[in-house]
PDB file of the backbone (N, CA, C, O) and the ligand in Angstrom, with CONECT records:
HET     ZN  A 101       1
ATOM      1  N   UNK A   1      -4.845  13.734 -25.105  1.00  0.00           N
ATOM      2  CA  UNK A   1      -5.115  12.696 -24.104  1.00  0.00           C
ATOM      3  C   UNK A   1      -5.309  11.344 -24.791  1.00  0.00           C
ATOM      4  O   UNK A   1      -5.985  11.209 -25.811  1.00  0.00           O
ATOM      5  N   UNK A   2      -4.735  10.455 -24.226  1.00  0.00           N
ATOM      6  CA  UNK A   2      -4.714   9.066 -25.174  1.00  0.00           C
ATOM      7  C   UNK A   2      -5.786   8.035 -24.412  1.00  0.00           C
ATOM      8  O   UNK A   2      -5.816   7.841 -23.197  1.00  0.00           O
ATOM      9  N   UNK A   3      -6.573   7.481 -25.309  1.00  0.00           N
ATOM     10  CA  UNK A   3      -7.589   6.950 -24.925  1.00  0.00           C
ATOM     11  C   UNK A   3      -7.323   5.304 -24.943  1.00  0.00           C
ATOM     12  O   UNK A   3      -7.380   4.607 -25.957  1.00  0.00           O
ATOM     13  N   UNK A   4      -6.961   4.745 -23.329  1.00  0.00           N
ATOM     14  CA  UNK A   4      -6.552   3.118 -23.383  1.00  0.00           C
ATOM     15  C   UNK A   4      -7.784   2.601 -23.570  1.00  0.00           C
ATOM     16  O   UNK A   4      -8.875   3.171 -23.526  1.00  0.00           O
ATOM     17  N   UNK A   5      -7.484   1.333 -23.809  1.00  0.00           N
ATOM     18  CA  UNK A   5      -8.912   0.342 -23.728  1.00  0.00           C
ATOM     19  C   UNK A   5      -9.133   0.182 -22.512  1.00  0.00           C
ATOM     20  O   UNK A   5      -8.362   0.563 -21.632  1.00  0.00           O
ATOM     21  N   UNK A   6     -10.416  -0.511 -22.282  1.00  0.00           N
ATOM     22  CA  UNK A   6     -10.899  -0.667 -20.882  1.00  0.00           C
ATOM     23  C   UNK A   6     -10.122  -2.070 -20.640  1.00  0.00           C
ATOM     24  O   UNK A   6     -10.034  -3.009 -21.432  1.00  0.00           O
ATOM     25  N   UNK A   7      -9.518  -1.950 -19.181  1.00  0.00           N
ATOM     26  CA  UNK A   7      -8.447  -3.423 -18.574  1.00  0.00           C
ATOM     27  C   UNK A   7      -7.250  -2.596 -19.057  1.00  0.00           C
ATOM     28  O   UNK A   7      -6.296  -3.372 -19.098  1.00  0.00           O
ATOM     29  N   UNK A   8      -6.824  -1.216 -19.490  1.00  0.00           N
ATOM     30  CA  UNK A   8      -5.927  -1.059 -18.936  1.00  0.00           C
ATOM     31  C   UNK A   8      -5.453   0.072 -17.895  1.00  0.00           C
ATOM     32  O   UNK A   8      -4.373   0.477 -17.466  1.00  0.00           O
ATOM     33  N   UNK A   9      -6.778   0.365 -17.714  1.00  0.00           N
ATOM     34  CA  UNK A   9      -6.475   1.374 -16.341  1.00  0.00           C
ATOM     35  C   UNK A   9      -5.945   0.840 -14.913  1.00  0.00           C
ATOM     36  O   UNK A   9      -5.693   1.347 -13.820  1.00  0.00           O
ATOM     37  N   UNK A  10      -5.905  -0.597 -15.556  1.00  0.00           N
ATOM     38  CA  UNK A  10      -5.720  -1.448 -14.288  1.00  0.00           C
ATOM     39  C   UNK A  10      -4.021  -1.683 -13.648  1.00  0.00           C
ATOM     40  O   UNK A  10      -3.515  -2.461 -12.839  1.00  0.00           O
ATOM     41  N   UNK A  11      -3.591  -0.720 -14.377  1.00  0.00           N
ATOM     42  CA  UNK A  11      -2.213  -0.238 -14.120  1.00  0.00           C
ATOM     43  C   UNK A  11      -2.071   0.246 -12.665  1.00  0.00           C
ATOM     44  O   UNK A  11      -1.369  -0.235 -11.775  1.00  0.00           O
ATOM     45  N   UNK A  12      -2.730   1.093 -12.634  1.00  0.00           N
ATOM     46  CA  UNK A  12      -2.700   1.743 -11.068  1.00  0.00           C
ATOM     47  C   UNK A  12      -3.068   0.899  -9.713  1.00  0.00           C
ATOM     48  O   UNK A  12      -3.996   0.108  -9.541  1.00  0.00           O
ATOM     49  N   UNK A  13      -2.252   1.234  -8.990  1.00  0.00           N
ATOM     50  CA  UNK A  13      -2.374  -0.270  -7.897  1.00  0.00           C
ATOM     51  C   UNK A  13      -3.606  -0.208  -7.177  1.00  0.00           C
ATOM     52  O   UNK A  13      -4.133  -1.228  -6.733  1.00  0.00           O
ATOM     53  N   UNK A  14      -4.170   1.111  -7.014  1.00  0.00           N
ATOM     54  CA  UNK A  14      -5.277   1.590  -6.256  1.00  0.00           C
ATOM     55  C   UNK A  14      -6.720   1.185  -6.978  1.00  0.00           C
ATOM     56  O   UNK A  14      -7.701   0.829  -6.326  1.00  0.00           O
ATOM     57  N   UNK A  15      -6.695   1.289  -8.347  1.00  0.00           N
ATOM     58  CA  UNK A  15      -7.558   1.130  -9.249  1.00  0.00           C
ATOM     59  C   UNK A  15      -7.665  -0.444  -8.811  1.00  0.00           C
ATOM     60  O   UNK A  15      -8.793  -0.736  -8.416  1.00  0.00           O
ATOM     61  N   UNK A  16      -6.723  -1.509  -8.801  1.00  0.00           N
ATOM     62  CA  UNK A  16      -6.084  -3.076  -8.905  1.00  0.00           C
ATOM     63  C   UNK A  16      -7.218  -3.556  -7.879  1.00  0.00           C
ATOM     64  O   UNK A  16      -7.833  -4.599  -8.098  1.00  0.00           O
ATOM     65  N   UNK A  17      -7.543  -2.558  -6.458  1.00  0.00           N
ATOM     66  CA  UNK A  17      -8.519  -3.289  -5.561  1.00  0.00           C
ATOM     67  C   UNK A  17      -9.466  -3.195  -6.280  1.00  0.00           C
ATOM     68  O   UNK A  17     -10.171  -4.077  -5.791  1.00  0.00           O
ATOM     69  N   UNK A  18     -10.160  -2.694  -7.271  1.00  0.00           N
ATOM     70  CA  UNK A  18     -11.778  -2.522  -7.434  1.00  0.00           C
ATOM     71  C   UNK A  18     -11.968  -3.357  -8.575  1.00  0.00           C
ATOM     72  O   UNK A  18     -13.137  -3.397  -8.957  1.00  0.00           O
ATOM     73  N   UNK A  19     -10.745  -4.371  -9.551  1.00  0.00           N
ATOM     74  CA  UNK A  19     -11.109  -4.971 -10.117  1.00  0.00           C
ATOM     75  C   UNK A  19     -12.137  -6.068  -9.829  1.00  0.00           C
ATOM     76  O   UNK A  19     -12.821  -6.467 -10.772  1.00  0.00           O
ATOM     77  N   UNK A  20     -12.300  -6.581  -8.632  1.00  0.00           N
ATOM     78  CA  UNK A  20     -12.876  -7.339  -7.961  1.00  0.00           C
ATOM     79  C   UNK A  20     -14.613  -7.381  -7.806  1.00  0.00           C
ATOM     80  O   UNK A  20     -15.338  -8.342  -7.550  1.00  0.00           O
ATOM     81  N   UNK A  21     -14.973  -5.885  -8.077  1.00  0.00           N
ATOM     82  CA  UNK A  21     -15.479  -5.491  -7.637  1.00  0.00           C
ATOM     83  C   UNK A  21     -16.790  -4.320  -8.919  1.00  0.00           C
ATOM     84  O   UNK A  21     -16.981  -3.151  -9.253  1.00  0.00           O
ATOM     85  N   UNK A  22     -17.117  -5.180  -9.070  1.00  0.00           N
ATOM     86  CA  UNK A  22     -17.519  -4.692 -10.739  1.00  0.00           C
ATOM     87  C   UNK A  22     -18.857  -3.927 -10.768  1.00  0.00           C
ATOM     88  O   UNK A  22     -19.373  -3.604 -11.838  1.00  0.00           O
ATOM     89  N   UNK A  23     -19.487  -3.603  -9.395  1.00  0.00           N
ATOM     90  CA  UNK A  23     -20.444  -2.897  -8.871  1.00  0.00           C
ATOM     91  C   UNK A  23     -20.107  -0.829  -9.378  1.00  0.00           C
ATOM     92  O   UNK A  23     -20.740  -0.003 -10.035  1.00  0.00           O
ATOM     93  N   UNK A  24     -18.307  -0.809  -8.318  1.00  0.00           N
ATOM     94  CA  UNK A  24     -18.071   0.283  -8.205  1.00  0.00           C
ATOM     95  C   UNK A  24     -17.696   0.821  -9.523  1.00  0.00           C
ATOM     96  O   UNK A  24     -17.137   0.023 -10.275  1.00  0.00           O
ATOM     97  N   UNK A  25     -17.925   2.208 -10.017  1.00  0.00           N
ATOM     98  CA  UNK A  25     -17.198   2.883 -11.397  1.00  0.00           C
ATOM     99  C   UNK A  25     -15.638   3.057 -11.083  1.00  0.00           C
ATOM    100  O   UNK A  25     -14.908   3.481 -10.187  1.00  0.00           O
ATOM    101  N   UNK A  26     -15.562   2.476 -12.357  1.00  0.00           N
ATOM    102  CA  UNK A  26     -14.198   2.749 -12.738  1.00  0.00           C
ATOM    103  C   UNK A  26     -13.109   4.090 -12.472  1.00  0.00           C
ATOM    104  O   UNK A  26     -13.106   4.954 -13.349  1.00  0.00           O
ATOM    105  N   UNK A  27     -12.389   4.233 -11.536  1.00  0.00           N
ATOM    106  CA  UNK A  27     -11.694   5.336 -10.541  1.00  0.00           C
ATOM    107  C   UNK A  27     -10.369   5.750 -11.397  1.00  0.00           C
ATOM    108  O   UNK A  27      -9.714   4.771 -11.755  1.00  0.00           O
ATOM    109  N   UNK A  28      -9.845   7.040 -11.799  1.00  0.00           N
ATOM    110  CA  UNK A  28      -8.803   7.355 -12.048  1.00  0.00           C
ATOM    111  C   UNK A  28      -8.187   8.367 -11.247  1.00  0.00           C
ATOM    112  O   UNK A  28      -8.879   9.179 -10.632  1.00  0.00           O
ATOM    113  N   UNK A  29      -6.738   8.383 -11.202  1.00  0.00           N
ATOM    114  CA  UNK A  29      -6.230   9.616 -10.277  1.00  0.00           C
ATOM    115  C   UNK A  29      -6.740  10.906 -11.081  1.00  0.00           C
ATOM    116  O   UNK A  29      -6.651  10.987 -12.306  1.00  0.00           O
ATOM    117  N   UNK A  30      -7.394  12.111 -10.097  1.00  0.00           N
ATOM    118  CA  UNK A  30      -7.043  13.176 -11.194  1.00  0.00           C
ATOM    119  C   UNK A  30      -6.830  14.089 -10.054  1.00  0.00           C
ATOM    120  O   UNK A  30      -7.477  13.938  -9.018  1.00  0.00           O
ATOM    121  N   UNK A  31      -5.683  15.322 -10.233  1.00  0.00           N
ATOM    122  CA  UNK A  31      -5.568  16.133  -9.767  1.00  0.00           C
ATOM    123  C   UNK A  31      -6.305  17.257  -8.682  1.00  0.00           C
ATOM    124  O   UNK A  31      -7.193  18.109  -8.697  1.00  0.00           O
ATOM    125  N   UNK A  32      -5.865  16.991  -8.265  1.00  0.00           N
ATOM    126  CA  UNK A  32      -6.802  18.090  -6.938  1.00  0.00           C
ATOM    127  C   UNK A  32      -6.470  19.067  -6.338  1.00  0.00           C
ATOM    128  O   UNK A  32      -5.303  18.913  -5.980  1.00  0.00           O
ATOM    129  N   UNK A  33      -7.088  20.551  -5.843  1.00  0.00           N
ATOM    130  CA  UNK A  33      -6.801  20.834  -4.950  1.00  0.00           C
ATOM    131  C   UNK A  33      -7.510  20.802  -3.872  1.00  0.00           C
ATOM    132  O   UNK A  33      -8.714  21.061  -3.873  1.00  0.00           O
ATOM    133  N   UNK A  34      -6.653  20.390  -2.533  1.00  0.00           N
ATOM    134  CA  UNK A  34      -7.863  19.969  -1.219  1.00  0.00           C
ATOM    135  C   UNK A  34      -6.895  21.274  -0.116  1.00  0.00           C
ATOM    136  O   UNK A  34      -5.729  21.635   0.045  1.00  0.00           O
ATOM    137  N   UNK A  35      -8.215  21.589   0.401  1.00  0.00           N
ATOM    138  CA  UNK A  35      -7.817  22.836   2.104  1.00  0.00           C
ATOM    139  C   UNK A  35      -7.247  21.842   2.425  1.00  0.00           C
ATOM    140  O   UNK A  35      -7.406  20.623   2.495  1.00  0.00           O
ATOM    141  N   UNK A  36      -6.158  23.022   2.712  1.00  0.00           N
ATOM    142  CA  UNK A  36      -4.856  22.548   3.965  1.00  0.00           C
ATOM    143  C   UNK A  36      -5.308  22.342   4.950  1.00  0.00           C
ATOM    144  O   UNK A  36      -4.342  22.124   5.682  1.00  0.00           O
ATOM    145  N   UNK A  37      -6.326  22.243   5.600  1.00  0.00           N
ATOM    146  CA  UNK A  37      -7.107  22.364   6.563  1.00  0.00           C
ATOM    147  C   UNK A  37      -8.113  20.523   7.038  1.00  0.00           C
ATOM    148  O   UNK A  37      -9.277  20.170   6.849  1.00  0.00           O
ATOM    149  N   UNK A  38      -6.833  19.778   7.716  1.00  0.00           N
ATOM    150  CA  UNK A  38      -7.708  18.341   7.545  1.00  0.00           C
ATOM    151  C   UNK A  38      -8.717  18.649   8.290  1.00  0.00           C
ATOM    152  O   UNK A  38      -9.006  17.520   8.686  1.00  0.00           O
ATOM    153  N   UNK A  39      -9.534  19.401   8.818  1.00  0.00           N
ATOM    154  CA  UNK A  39     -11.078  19.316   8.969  1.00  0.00           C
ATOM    155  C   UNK A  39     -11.815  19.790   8.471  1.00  0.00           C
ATOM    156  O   UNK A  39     -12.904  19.906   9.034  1.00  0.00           O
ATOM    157  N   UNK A  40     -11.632  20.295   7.213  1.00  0.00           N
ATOM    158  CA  UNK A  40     -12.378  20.919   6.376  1.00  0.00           C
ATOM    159  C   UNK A  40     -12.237  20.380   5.182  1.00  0.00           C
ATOM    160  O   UNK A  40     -11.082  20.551   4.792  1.00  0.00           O
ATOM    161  N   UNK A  41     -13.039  19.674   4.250  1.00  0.00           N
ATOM    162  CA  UNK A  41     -13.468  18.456   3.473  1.00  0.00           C
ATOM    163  C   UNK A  41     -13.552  19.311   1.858  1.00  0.00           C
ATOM    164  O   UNK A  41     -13.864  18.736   0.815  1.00  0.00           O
ATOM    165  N   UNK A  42     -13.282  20.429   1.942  1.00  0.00           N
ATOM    166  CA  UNK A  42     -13.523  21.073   0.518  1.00  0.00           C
ATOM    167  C   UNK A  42     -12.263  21.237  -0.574  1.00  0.00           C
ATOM    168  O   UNK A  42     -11.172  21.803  -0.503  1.00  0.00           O
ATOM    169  N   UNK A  43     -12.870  20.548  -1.507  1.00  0.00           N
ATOM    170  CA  UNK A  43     -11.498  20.122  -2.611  1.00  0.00           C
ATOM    171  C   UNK A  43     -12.173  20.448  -3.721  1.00  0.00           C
ATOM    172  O   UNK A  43     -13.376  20.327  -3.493  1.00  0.00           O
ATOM    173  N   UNK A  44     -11.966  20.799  -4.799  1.00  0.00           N
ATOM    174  CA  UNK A  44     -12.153  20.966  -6.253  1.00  0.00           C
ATOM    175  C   UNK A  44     -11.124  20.733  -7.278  1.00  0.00           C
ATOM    176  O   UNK A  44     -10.055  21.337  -7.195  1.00  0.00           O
ATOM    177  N   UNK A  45     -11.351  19.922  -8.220  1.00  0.00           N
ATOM    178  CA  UNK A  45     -10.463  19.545  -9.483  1.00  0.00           C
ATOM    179  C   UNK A  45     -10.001  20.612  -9.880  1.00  0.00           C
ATOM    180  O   UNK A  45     -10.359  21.789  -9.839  1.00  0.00           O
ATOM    181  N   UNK A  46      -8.689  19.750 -10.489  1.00  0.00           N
ATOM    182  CA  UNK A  46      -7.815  21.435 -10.838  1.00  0.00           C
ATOM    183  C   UNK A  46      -8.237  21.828 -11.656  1.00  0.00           C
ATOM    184  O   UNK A  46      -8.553  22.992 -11.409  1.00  0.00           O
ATOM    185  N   UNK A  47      -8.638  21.374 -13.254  1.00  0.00           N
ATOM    186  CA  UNK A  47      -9.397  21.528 -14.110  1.00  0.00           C
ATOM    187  C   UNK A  47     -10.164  22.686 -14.020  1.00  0.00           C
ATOM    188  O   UNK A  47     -10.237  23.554 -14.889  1.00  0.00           O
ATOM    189  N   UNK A  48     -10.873  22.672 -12.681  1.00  0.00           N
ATOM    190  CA  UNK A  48     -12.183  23.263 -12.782  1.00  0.00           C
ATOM    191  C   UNK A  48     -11.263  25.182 -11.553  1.00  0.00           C
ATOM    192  O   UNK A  48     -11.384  26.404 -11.634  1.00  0.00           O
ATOM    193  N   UNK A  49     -10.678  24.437 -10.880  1.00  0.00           N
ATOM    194  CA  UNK A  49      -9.519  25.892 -10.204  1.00  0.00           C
ATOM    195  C   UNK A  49      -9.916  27.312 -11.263  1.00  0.00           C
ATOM    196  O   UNK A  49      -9.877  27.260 -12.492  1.00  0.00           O
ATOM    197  N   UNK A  50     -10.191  28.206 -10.673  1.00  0.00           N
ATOM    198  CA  UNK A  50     -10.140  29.396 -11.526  1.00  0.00           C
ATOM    199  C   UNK A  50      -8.520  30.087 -11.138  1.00  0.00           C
ATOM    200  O   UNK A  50      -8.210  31.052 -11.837  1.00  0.00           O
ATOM    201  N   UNK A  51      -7.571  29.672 -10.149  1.00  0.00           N
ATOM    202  CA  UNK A  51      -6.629  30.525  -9.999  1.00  0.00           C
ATOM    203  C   UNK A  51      -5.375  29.491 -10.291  1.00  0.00           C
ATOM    204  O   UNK A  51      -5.431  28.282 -10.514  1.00  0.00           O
ATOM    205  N   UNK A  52      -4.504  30.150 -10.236  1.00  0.00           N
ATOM    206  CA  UNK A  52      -3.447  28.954 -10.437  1.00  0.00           C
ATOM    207  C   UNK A  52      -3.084  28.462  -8.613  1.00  0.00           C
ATOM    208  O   UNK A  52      -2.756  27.390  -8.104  1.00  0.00           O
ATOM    209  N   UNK A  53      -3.332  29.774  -8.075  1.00  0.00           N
ATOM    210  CA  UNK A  53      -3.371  28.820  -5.830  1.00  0.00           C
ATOM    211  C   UNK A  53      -4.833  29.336  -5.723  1.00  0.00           C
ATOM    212  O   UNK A  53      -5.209  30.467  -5.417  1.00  0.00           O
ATOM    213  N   UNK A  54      -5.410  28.476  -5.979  1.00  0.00           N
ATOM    214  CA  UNK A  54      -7.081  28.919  -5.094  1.00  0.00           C
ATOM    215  C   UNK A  54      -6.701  28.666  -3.859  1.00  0.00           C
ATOM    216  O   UNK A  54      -5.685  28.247  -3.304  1.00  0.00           O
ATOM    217  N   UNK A  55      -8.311  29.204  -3.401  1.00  0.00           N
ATOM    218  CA  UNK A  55      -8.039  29.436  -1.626  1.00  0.00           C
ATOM    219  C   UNK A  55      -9.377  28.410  -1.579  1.00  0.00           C
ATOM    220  O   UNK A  55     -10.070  28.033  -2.524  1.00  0.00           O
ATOM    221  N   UNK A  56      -9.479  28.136  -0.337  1.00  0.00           N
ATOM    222  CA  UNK A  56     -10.786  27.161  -0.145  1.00  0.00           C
ATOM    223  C   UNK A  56     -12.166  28.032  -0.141  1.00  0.00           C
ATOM    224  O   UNK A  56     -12.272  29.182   0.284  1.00  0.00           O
ATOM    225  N   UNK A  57     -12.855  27.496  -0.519  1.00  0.00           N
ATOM    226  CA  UNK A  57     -14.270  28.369  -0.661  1.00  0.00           C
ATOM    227  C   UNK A  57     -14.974  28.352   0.278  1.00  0.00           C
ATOM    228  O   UNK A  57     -15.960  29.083   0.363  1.00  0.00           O
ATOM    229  N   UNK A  58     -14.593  27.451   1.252  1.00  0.00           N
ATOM    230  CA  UNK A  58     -15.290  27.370   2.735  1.00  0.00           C
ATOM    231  C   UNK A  58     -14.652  28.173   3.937  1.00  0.00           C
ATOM    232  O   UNK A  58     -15.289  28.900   4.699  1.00  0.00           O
ATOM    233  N   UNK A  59     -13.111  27.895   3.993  1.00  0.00           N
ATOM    234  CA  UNK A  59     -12.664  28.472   5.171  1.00  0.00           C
ATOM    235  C   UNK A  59     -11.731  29.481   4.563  1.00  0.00           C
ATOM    236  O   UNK A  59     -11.151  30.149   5.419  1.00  0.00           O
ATOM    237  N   UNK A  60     -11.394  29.806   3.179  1.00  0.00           N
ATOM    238  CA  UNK A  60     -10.658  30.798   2.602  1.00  0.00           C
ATOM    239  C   UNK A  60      -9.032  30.455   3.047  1.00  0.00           C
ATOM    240  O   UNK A  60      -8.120  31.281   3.039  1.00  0.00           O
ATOM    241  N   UNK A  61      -8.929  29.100   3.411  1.00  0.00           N
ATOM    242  CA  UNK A  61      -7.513  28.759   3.337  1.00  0.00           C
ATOM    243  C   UNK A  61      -6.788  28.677   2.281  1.00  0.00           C
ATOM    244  O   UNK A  61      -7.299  28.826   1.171  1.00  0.00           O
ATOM    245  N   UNK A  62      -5.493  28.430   2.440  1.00  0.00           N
ATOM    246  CA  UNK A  62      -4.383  28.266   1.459  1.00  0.00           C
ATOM    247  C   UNK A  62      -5.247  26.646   0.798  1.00  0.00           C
ATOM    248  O   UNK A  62      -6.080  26.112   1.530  1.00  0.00           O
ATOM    249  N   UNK A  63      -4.934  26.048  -0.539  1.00  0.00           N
ATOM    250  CA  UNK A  63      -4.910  25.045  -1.180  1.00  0.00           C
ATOM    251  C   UNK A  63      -3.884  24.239  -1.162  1.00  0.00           C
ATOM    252  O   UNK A  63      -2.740  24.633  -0.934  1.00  0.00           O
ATOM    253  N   UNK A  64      -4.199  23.024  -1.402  1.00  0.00           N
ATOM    254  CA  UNK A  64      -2.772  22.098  -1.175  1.00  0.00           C
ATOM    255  C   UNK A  64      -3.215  20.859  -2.754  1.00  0.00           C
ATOM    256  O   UNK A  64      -4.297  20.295  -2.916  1.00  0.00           O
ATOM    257  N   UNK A  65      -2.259  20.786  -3.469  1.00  0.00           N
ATOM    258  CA  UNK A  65      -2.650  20.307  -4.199  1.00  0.00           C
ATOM    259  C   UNK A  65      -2.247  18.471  -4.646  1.00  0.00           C
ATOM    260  O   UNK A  65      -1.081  18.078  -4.634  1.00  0.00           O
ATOM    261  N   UNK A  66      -3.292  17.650  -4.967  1.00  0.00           N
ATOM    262  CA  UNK A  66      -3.150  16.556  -4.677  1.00  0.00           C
ATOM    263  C   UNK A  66      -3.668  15.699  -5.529  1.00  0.00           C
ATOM    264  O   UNK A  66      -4.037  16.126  -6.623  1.00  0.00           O
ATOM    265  N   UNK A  67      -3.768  14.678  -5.292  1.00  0.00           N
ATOM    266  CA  UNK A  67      -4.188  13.613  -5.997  1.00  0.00           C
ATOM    267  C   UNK A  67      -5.849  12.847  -5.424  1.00  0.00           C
ATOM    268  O   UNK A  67      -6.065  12.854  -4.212  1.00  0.00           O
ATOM    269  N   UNK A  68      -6.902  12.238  -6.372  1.00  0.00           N
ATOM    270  CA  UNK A  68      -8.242  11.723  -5.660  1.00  0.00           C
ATOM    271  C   UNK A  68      -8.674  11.018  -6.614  1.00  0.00           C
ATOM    272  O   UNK A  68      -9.066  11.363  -7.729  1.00  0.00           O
ATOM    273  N   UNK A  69      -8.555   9.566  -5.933  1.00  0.00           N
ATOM    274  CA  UNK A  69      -9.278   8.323  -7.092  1.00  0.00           C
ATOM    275  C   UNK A  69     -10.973   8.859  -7.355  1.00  0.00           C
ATOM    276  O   UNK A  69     -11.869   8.841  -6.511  1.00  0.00           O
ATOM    277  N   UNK A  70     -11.066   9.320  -8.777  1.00  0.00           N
ATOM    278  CA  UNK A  70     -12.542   9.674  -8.763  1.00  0.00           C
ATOM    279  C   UNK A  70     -13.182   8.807 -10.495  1.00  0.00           C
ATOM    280  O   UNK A  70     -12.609   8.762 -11.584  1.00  0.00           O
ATOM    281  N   UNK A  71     -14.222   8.374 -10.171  1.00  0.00           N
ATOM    282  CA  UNK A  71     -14.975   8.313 -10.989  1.00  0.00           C
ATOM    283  C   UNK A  71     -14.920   8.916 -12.434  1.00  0.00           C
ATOM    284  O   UNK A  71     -15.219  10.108 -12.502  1.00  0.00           O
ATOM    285  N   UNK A  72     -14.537   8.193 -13.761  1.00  0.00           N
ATOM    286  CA  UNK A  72     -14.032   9.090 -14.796  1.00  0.00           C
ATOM    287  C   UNK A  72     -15.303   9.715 -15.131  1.00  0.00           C
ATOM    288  O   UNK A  72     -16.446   9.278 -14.993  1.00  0.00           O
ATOM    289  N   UNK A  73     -14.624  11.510 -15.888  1.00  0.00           N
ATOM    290  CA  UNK A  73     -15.903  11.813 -16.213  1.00  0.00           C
ATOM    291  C   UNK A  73     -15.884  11.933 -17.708  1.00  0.00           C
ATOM    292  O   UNK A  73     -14.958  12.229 -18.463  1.00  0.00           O
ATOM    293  N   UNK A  74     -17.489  11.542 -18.017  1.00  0.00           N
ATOM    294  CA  UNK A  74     -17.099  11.504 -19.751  1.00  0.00           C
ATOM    295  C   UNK A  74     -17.288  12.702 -20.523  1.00  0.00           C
ATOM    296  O   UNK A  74     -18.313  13.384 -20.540  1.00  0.00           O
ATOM    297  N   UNK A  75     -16.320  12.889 -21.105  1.00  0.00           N
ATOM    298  CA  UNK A  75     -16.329  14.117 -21.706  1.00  0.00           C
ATOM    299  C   UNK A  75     -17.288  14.037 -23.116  1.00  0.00           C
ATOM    300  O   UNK A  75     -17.450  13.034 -23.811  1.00  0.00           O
ATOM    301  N   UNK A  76     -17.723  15.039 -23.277  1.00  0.00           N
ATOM    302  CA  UNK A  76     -18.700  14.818 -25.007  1.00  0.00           C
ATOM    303  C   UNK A  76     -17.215  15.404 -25.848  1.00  0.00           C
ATOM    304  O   UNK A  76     -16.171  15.864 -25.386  1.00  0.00           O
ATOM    305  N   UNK A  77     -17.480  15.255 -26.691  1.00  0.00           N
ATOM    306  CA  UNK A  77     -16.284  15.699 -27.841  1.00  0.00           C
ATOM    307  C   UNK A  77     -17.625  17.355 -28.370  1.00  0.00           C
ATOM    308  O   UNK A  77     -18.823  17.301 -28.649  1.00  0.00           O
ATOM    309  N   UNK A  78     -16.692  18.561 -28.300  1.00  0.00           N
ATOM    310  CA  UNK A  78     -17.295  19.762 -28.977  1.00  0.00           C
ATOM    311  C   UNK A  78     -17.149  19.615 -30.308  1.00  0.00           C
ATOM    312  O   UNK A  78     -16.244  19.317 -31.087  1.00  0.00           O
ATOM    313  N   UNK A  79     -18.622  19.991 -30.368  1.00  0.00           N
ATOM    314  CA  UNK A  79     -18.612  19.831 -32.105  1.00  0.00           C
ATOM    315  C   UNK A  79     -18.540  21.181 -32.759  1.00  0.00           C
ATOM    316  O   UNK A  79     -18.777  21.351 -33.955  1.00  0.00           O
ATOM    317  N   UNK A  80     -18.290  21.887 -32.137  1.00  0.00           N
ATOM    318  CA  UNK A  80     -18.218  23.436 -32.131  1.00  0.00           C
ATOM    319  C   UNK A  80     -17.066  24.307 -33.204  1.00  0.00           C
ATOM    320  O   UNK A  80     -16.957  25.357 -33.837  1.00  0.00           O
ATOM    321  N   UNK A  81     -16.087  22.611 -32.777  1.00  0.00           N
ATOM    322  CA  UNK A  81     -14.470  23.390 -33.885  1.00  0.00           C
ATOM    323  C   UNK A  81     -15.083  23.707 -35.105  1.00  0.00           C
ATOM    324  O   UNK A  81     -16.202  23.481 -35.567  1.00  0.00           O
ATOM    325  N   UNK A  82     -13.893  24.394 -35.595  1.00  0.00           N
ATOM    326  CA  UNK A  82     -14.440  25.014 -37.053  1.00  0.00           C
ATOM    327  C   UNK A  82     -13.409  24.678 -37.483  1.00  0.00           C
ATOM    328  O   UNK A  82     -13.142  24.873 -38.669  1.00  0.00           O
TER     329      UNK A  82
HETATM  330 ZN    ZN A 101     -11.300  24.861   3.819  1.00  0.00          ZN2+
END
């Protein structure tokens, strides 16, 4: 994963409104899956998916997989390698 400097996430047009706006955290697309189900609000990062098609954990629907401007999260670096 390549690590830009900060001002250049500002690539993304969606990201482009919140430059303005220096209150809100800094938003990147990351992968999603959200229920097929538009009244049912339950989505989890794919990252975090235990299946390759999860089902929703609320209504046990099919998954639909997508995109969600979220808040980056910071990863620690494992110091664990050997
Ligand atoms: Zn659901």
């Amino acid at each position: 994963m390549k690590i830009l400097p900060i001002g250049y996430v500002k690539a993304c047009r969606r990201c482009k409104r919140m430059e303005s706006d220096l209150t809100k955290p800094e938003l990147s697309p990351v992968p999603i899956w959200r229920c097929k189900d538009n009244d049912c609000k339950a989505w989890i990062r794919e990252e975090l998916a235990t299946s390759l098609t999860p089902e929703c954990p609320l209504c046990k629907s099919s998954m639909l997989k997508s995109i969600r401007h979220l808040p980056k999260l910071v990863k620690k670096n494992s110091r664990k390698k050997k």
